[in-house]
N, C-alpha and C positions, 0 to 999 in steps of 0.2 A: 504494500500500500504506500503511497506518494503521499505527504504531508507539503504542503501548500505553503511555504514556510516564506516564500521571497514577497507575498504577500501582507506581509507583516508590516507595520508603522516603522518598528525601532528597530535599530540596529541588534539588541539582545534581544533574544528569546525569554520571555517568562516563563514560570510557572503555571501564571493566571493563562497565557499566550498556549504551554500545553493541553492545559484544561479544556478552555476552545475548541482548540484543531480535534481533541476526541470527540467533542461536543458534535461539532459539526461533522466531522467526517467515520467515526464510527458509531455516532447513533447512540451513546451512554448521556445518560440526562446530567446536566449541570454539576450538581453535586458529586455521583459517580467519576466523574471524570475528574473533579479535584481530589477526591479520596484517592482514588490511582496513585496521582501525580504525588500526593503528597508521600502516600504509602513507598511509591517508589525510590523517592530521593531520600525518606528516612531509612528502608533498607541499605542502600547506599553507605549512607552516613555513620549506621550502626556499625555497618560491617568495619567501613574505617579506623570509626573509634577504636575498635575491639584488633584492630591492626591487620584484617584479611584482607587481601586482593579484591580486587571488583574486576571481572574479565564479561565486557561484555561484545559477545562476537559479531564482529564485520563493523565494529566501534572504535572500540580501545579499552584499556586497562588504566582502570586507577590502581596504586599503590603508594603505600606509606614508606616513607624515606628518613632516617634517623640521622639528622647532620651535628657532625661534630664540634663540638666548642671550638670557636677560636679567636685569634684577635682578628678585632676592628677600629673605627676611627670612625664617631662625630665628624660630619663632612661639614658641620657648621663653625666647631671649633677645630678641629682636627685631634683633637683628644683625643687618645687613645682609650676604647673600651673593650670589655670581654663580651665575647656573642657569647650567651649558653647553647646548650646541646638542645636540640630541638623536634620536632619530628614534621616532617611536612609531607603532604600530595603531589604525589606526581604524577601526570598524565601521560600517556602513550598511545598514540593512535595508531588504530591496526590498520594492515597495509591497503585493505580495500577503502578506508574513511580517506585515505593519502591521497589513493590515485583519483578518487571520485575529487576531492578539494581541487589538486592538481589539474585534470580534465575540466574543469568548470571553470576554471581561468584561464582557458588558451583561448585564445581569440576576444578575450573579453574587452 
């Protein structure tokens, strides 16, 4: 199924803007279709918190990244401060989310 997305006002996609597109285009009533989305992005987020992969196919994978301490520098004073250890997201796009991005900007 094709999601209608270049349709859009804003340059980001919402939430609210997923809700919609099911709305309209698969027929779940209002509500249903924020329950999804919301359900969706909290499994997500759980999974994150809790440190496991998110692989979703012909997308990408998110995973969590544990960066290490180290020194920095206040670019206002040039201070030198310690970054602590952290843990961040990181994104990965699978190869077919690439070439379809890539294909969509030739000629554009």
């Amino acid at each position: 199924m094709e999601l209608a997305v270049e349709s859009l006002e804003t340059p980001a996609l919402t939430k609210a803007q997923l809700a919609e597109l099911l709305f309209d285009q698969i027929g779940l009533n209002k509500r249903e279709s924020k329950d999804m989305i919301d359900a969706f992005f909290d499994l997500v987020t759980d999974s994150l918190v809790e440190g496991t992969d998110v692989k979703i196919s012909g997308f990408g994978n998110f995973q969590i990244r544990t960066k290490a301490p180290r020194p920095g520098r206040n670019p206002r004073t040039g201070e030198p401060v310690a970054i602590e250890a952290r843990r961040v997201v990181t994104f990965h796009a699978s190869p077919k989310l690439k070439e379809q991005v890539q294909n969509a900007g030739v000629g554009s």
